[in-house]
N, C-alpha and C positions, 0 to 999 in steps of 0.2 A: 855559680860555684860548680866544679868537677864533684858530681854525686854518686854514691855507690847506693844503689836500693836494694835492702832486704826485706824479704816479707816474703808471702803467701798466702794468706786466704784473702776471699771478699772485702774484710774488714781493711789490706793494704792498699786495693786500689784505686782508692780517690788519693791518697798520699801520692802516691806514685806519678799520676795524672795531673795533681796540683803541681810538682815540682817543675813539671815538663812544661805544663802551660804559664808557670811563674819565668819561664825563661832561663830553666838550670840546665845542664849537662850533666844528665842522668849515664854517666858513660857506662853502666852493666848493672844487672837484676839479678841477684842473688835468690834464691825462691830453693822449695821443697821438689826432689822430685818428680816428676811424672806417678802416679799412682793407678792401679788397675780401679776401674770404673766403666762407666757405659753399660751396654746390656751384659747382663751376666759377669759384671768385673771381669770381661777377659782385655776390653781395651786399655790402655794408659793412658790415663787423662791427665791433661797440663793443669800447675795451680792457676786460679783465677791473675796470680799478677804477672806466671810467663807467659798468657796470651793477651793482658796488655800490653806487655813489655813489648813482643813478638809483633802486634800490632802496631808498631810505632818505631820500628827499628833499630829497639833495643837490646847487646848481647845480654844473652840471659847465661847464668850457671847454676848448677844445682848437683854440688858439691855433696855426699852423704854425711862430712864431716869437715870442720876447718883445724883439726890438730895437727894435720900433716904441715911439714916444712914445706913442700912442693907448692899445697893451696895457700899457703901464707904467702908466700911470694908471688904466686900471684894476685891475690889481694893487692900486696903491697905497690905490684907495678902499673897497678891503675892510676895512683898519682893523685888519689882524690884528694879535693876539702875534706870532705866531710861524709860519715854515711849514716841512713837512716834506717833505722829497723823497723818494722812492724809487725808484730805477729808472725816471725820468721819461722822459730823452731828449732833450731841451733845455736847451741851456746858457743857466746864467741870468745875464742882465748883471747890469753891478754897482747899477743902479735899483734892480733887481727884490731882488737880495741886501741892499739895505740897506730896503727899504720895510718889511719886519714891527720891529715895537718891538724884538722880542729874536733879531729877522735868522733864517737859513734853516738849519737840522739835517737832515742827509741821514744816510740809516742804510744803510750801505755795507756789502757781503758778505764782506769781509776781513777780517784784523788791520793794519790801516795802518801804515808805507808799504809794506807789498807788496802788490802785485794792486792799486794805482790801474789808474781803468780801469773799460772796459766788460764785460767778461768774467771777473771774479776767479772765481768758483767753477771753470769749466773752466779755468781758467791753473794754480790750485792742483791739478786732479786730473790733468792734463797733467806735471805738474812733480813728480808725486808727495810734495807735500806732509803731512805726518802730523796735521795740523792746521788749520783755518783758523777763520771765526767773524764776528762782527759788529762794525763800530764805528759810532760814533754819533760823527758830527762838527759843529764849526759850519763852515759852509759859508762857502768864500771866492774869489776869482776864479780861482785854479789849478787842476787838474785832480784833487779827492782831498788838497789838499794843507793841508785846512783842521786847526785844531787840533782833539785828541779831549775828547770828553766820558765817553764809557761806551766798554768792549767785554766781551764774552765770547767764550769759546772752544769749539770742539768738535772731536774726532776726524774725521777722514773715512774713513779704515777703508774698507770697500768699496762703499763708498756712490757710488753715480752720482748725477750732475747735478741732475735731478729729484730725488730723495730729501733731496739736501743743500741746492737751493735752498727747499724747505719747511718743513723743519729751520728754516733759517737764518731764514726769513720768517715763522715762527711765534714763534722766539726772539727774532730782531731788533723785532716788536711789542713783547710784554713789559719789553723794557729801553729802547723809545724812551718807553712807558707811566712806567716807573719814572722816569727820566730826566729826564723835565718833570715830576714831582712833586715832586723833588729837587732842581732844576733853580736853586736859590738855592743851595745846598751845592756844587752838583758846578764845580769847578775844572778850563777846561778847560788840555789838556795838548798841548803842541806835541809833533810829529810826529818822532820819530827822522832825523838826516841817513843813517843807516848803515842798509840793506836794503831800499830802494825798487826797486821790480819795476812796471811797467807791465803790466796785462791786455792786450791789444788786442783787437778784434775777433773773434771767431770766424768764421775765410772757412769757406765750405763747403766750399772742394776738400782744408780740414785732416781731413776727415772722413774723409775713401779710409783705409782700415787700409794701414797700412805696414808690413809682413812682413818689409822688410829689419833693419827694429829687432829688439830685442828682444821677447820675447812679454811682458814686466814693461809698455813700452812702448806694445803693441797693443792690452792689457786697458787700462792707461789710458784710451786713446781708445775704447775703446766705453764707458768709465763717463762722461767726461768729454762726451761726444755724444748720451748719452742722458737724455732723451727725445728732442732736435732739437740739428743736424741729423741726428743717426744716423749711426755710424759703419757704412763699406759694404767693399763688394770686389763686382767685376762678374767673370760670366761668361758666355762667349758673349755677347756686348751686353745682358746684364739685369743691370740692379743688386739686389745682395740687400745688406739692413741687418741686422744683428749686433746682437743686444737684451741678448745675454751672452754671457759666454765667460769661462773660465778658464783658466789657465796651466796645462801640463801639460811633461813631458819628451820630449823628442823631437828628431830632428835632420833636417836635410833640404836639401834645394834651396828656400831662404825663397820663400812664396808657395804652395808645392806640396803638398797634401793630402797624407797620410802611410796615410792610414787610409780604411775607405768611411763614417767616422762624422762628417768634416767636422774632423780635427784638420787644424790647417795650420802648414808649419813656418817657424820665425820664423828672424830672426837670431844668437836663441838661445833656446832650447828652442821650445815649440810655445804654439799657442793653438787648445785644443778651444771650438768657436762648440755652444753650448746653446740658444741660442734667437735666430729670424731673421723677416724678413720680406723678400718679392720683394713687390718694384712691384705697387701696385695689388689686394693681397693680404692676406688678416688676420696679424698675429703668430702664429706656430708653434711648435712644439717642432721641434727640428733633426729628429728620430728620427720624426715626421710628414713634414717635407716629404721625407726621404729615403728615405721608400714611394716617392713618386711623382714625384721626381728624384732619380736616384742622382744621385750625383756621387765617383766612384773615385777609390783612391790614387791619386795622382800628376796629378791634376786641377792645371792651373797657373791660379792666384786671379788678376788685376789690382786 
């Protein structure tokens, strides 16, 4: 097939890399921007899918907006099949949705309808879901609310953010690969009225560990914040980010070290932090930084 590929981060491109090595004509990569990064954000750094794309000799575009008539056209003059999104970042009008022969397939981090949305994998491990997984939709002007084509499922166990969105983004290639193979057979299938969940945004200030909760709660958000933003707690005006932590039993004043090993007590039982990083500092073992910062029982976290 003639394919148009959208996306942007990490999580697009195995998709991307599947189509090419499936033997399609990826003929242009829609992608985000350039973005100031590098030292000191004065560079612009390319997203993760325009230096595959660019790698492989694919045009790339990175439109700030597809409302315009000009980018609609040319959208439309690529002549594709088919296009796929991933993780793009821009809402596509209905031009743009209806320009490919066989309209636009987006491969979504969820079991649809829960976790539409821009954030499904951290909503799912926020939510302590036991499950989540991939669907493959055709894409329509609502939010997530198009009919399915494919999905599969997987455990989340105790898998953080990073782990699950590779998982996901290795799996979800595979079965957007099958999918347009198949893609004469497969019937697609409207979306359940009963168990629609909106992802929303991940703000940063979700990221502060909340000691009043539960410690079941506070482990969530360090799996669900890692790799980014990083779930933190400050002391003394520095912020330290929490890379792991596991639940352990214990009781306390929530917030307030228990131990000189860094257990801290929750709302119910505790959360021993394993592994951290302060500002401007490499990741550590907890049992290294507190050589050379204690930090004593009854130490009060914000």
């Amino acid at each position: 097939m003639r394919i148009i590929f959208m996306g942007t981060p990490d999580f697009a491109v195995p998709a991307l890399v599947a189509l090419v090595e499936a033997g399609h004509e990826v003929v242009a990569a829609y992608t985000q921007p350039p973005r100031p990064g590098g030292r000191r954000g004065k560079e612009l750094t390319p997203s993760p899918v325009q230096r595959e794309a660019e790698a492989r000799g694919i045009e790339v575009r990175h439109p700030v907006s597809l409302k315009g008539a000009e980018e609609q056209a040319a959208f439309a003059a690529l002549e594709a099949d088919i296009a796929v999104v991933a993780a793009y970042g821009l809402i596509l009008p209905q031009a743009v949705l209806d320009a490919p022969r066989l309209g636009c397939l987006n491969i979504h981090a969820s079991i649809l309808p829960r976790w539409r949305g821009a954030a499904p994998i951290q909503r799912a491990i926020l939510a302590g879901d036991p499950t989540t997984g991939i669907t493959i939709m055709q894409m329509e002007a609502g939010l997530d609310t198009g009919p399915m084509l494919a999905t599969l499922r997987t455990t989340i166990d105790a898998k953080t953010a990073g782990e699950l969105t590779s998982e996901l983004a290795d799996r979800g290639a595979q079965l957007l690969v099958g999918t347009l193979r198949d893609l004469a057979v497969h019937r697609a299938v409207k979306q359940p009225e009963d168990g629609i969940t909106y992802a929303r945004k991940i703000d940063k200030a979700e990221a502060r560990l909340d000691f009043t909760a539960s410690a079941v709660d506070a482990e969530r958000q360090v799996r669900a914040f890692m790799p980014a933003p990083g779930a933190f707690f400050e002391l003394d005006g520095e912020r330290y980010k929490v890379l792991s932590a596991r639940i352990v039993e214990g009781s306390g004043e929530a917030g307030s070290t228990l131990d000189d090993a860094l257990t801290v007590a929750c709302g119910e039982q505790a959360l021993q932090v394993t592994r951290i990083q302060r500002a401007g500092k490499p990741a550590m073992d907890v049992a290294d930084l507190l050589r050379g910062r204690p930090i004593p029982a009854g130490t009060k976290l914000a």
